[in-house]
C-alpha positions in Angstrom: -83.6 23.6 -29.3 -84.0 20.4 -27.7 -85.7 19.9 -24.6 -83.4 19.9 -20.9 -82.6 16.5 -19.0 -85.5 16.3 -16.7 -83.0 15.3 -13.8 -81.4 19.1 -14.4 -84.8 20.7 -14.3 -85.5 19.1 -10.6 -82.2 19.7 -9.7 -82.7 23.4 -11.0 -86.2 23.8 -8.8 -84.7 22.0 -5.7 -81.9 24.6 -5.7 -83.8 27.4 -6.5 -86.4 26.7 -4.1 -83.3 26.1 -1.4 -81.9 29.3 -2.1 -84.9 31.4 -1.8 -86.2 29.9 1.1 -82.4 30.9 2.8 -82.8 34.4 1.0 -86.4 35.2 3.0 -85.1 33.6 6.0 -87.7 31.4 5.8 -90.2 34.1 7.1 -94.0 32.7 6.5 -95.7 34.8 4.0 -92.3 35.2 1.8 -91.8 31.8 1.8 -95.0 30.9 0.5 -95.3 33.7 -2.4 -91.8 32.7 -3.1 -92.9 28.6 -3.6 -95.9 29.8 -5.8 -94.5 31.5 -8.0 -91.3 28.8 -8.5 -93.6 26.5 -8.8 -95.8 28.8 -11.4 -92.5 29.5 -13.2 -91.8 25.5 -13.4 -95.2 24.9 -14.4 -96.3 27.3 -16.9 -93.2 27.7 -19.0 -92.0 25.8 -21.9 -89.3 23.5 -21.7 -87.5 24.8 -24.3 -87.0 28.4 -22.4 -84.9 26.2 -19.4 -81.4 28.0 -19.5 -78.8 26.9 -17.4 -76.7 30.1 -17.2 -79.7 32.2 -16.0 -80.7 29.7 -13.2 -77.0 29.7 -12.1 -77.1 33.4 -11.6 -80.2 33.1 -10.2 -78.7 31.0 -7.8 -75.8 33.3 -7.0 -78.2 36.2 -7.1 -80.5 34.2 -4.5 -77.0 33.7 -2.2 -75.5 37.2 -2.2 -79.2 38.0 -0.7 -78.8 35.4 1.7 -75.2 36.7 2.5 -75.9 40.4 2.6 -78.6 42.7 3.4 -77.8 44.8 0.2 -79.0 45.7 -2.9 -80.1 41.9 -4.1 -81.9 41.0 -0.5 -84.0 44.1 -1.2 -84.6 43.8 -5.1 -85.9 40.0 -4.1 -87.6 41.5 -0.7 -89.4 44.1 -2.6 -90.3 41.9 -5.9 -92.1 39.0 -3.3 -93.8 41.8 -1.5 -95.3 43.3 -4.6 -95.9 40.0 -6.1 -98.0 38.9 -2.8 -99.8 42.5 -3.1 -100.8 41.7 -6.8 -101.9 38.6 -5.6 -103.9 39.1 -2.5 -105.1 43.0 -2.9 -105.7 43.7 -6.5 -109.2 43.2 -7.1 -109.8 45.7 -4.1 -108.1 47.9 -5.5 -109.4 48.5 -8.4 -112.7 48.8 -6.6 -111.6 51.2 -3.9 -110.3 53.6 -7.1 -112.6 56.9 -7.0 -111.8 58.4 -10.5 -111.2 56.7 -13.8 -107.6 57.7 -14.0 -107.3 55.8 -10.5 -109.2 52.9 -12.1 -106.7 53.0 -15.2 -103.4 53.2 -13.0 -104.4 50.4 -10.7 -105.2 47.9 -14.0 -102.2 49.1 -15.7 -100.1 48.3 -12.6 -98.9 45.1 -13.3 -98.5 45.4 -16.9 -95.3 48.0 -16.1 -94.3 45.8 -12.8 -93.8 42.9 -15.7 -92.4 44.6 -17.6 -89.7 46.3 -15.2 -89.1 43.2 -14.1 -88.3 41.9 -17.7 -86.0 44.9 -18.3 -84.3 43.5 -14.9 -83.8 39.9 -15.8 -82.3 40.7 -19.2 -79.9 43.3 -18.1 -78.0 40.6 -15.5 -79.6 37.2 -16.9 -81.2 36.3 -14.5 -85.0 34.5 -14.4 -86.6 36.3 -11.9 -90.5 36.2 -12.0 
């Protein structure tokens, strides 16, 4: 596979970026979790994984959130607030975590959250992360 026009891989990031910043209402500690990790996805993935089907879903996906306060506004509301969690809380813990099975749980946590997530983007095509 060859590698995308880099024109369509701005283009991709400016509308994606547009659309979740309209789908969090702009709200300040959404926004930036959002940015991060559009701008982790952009970053760390191979060129050869850009598909231009998935980002326009993504995009629709991203509007009927803006639109409605259904199912996608809180699938994208709850994946930002988890992600921000991960981010921010989960070295603490793992320390606050009394037992070993609590200790286990907490470092397994965002092996299944990936992998839900996964499961998610491949039943509707979309490239959520």
């Amino acid at each position: 596979m060859s590698t995308p026009n880099p024109v369509a891989v701005v283009h991709a990031y400016r509308n994606l970026y547009r659309g979740l910043l309209r789908a969090v209402q702009y709200s300040k500690p959404a926004r930036y979790t959002a940015r991060d990790q559009l701008r982790d996805a952009f970053r760390k993935e191979h060129p050869a994984t850009y598909n231009q089907e998935k980002i326009d879903r993504t995009i629709e996906f991203l509007a009927l959130a803006t639109k409605y306060s259904g199912l996608e506004h809180r699938i994208l509301k709850n994946l930002i607030h988890t992600n921000y969690l991960l981010r921010h809380n989960n070295h603490n813990l793992i320390k606050k975590a009394r037992t070993p099975l609590q200790k286990e749980i907490r470092s397994t946590t965002r092996i299944h959250y990936d992998m839900t997530l996964a499961m998610l983007n491949d039943s509707i095509g979309l490239c959520l992360r």
